[in-house]
N, C-alpha and C positions, 0 to 999 in steps of 0.2 A: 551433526549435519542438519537436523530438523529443523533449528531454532526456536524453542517455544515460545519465545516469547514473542514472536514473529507471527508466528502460527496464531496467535493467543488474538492479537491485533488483528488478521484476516479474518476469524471468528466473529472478532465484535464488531467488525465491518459490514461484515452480510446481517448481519440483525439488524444493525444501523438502516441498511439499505430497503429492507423488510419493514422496519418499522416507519420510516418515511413515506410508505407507500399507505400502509394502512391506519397508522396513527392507533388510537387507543383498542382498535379490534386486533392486534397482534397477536394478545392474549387470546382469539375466542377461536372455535375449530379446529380446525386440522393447521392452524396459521404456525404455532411452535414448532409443532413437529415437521413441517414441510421446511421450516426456517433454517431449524437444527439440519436438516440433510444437505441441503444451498451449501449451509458455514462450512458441515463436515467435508461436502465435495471439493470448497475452496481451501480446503487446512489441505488438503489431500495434493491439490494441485500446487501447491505455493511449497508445501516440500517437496513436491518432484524436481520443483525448480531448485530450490534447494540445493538438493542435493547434485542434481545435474552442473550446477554452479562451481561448486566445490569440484567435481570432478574436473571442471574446464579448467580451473582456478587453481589446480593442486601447484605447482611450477610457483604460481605468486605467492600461494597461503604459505609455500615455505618458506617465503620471507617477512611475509603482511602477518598470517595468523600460522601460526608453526605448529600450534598446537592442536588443532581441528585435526580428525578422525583420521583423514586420508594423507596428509602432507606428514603426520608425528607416525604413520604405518597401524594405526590399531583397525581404520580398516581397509581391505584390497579392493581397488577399482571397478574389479568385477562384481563383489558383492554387495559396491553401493550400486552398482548399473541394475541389478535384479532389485534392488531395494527401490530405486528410483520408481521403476516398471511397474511393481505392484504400487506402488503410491497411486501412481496416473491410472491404473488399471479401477483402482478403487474408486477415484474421484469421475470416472466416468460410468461404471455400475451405480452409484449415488444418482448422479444427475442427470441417468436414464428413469430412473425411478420419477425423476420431476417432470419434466419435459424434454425435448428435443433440442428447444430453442438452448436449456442447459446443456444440455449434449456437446452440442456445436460451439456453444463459448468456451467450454472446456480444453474441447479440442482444438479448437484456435490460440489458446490461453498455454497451452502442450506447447505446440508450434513456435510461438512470440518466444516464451521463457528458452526453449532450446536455439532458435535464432539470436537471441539476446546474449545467453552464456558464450555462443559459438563466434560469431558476427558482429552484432552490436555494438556489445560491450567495447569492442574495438574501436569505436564508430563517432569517439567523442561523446557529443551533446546528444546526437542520436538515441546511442544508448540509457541514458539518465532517464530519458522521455521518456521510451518504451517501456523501464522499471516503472517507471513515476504512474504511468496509464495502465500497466495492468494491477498498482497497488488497488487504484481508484474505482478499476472495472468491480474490483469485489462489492462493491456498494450495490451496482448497478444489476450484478448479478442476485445480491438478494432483493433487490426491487422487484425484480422479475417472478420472486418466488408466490404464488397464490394469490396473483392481483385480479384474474377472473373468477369468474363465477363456478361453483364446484369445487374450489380448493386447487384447481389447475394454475399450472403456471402461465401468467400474461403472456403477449408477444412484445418482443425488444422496443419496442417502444414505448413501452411503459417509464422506461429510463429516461426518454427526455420531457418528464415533468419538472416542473422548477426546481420544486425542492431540494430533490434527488440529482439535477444536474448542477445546481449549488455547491453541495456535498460533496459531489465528485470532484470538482470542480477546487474546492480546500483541499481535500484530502491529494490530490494531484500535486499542489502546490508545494504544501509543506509537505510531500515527500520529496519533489525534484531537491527545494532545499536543503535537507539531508541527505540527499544522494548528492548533490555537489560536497559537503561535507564529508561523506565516507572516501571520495573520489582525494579529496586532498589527503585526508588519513591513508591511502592507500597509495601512495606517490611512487615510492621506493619500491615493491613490487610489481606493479605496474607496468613501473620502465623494465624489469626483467622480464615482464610478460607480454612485452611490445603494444601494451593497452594504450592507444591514445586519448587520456581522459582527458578533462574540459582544464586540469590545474596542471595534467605536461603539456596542454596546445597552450594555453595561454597565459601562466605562470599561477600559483595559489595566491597571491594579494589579489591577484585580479577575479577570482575567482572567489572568493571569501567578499570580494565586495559585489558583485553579483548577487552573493549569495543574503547579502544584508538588505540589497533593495528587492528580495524578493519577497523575503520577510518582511519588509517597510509597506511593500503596496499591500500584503495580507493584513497587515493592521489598520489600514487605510479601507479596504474593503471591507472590512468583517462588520459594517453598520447594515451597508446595504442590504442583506436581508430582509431588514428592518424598515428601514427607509423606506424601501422602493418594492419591496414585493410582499409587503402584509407578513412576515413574520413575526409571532408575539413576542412581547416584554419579557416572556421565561427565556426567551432564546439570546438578548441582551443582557441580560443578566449570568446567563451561565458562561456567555463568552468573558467575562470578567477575567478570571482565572489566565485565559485561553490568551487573553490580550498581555498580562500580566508577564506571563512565559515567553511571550515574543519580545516585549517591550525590554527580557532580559537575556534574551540571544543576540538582540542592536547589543547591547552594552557588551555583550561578550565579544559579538564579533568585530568589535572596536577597539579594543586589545591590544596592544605590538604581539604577543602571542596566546591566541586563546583556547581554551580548553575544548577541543575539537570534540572529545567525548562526550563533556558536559553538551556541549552545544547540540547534541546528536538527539543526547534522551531530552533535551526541552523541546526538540520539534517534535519527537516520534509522540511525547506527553502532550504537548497542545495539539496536535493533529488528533489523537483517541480523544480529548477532553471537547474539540472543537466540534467533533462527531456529532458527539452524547449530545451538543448542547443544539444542534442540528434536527436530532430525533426526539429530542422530549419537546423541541418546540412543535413540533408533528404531533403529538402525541396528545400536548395541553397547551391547544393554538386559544388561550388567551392573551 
């Protein structure tokens, strides 16, 4: 129910998001450990969703993933509902310890994720977005973490600094594009779960090509950091990789049928890869 390796990606989101802000002082004062708390509160809240997910989901997972906790019976509804609770309960005792402004994102971050599993996900393209924007808020939410003076946390506006709204800004992207992927991979339970996703409203070829000019403009885009807003040459250079992985998710998603799996971990990989190459240009803006 957790997903670690979900969990794992939200973690090195908020550091991302932290170290954007601060660039090479990340390392110095109270900057870690305030960082570590941010990540921990969002690992905290992203499995509450999680799990809350799975709960909505159990009716599809028995068709889509059979084998996950709740739908294969290893565990009872009710005990992921208490497990869900302390998640959330935890991720807001964290980001009371930061600030307020954490508080309240949390708690809105609670809300969205239970609106989403419940409502949303229903809701088409709706849905996708709303995933897609609170993958991205984690970034936004370690920006937030010790950008004033005393080691306190900024106010929310710290987020719309370039960099940081850059970053959001990819990582949005190439999530929507993997959520329209998972949406195709999940077809067939879906329609058992009356989900109108974006591949039953408008068939999956039309959606996989969507899905390729989304990925086409993200490779199209990925200069202009450079270009147009003074980001260094480490930051072109680390998107190499980053560009490489896209330039082989077109080729895939040009297919007659492509590896929807594969196709899934080359965005979730160039979306972490595109991250890092985001914050080290923060970090060593030569």
């Amino acid at each position: 129910m957790f997903r670690p390796l979900n969990l794992l990606i939200i973690f090195f989101g908020c550091f991302v998001g932290s170290m954007l802000v601060h660039g090479a002082s990340i390392s110095a004062g109270d900057l870690p450990y305030l960082t570590s708390l941010a990540a921990l509160s969002t690992v905290f809240t992203a499995a509450f969703g999680n799990i809350t997910n799975d709960i909505a989901d159990r009716k599809i997972d028995s068709v889509n993933r059979a084998d996950r906790p709740i739908p294969s019976g290893q565990i009872s509804v009710p005990v992921a509902v208490v497990i869900a609770l302390s998640c959330f309960c935890c991720a807001l005792i964290i980001a009371w310890s930061l600030s307020v402004y954490h508080v309240e994102v949390v708690a809105v971050a609670g809300l969205i994720l239970l609106a989403y599993n419940w409502v949303f996900k229903k809701a088409g393209i709706i849905g996708t977005i709303v995933v897609s924007g609170l993958v991205a808020m984690t970034i936004g939410f370690g920006a937030m973490t010790g950008a004033s003076s005393g080691g306190r946390a900024a106010p929310l506006d710290v987020i719309v600094q370039g960099n940081v709204l850059v970053t959001m800004s990819f990582a949005f992207v190439l999530m929507l594009a993997r959520e329209l992927i998972k949406d195709v991979q999940d077809v067939e339970g879906d329609l058992k779960g009356d989900v109108r996703s974006v591949p039953i409203t408008i068939g999956t070829k039309k959606t996989l090509r969507i899905t390729r000019g989304i990925v086409a403009v993200t490779i199209i885009a990925a200069p202009m950091p450079y270009l147009h807003l003074e980001f260094s040459g480490l930051y072109l250079l680390l998107m190499i990789p980053v560009l490489a992985l896209l330039v082989r998710v077109m080729a895939m998603l040009g297919d007659p049928e492509p590896d929807l799996f594969l196709v899934s971990r080359h965005l979730k990989l160039s979306m972490c890869l595109g991250m890092l190459a985001l914050a080290c240009a923060a970090i060593w803006p030569v």
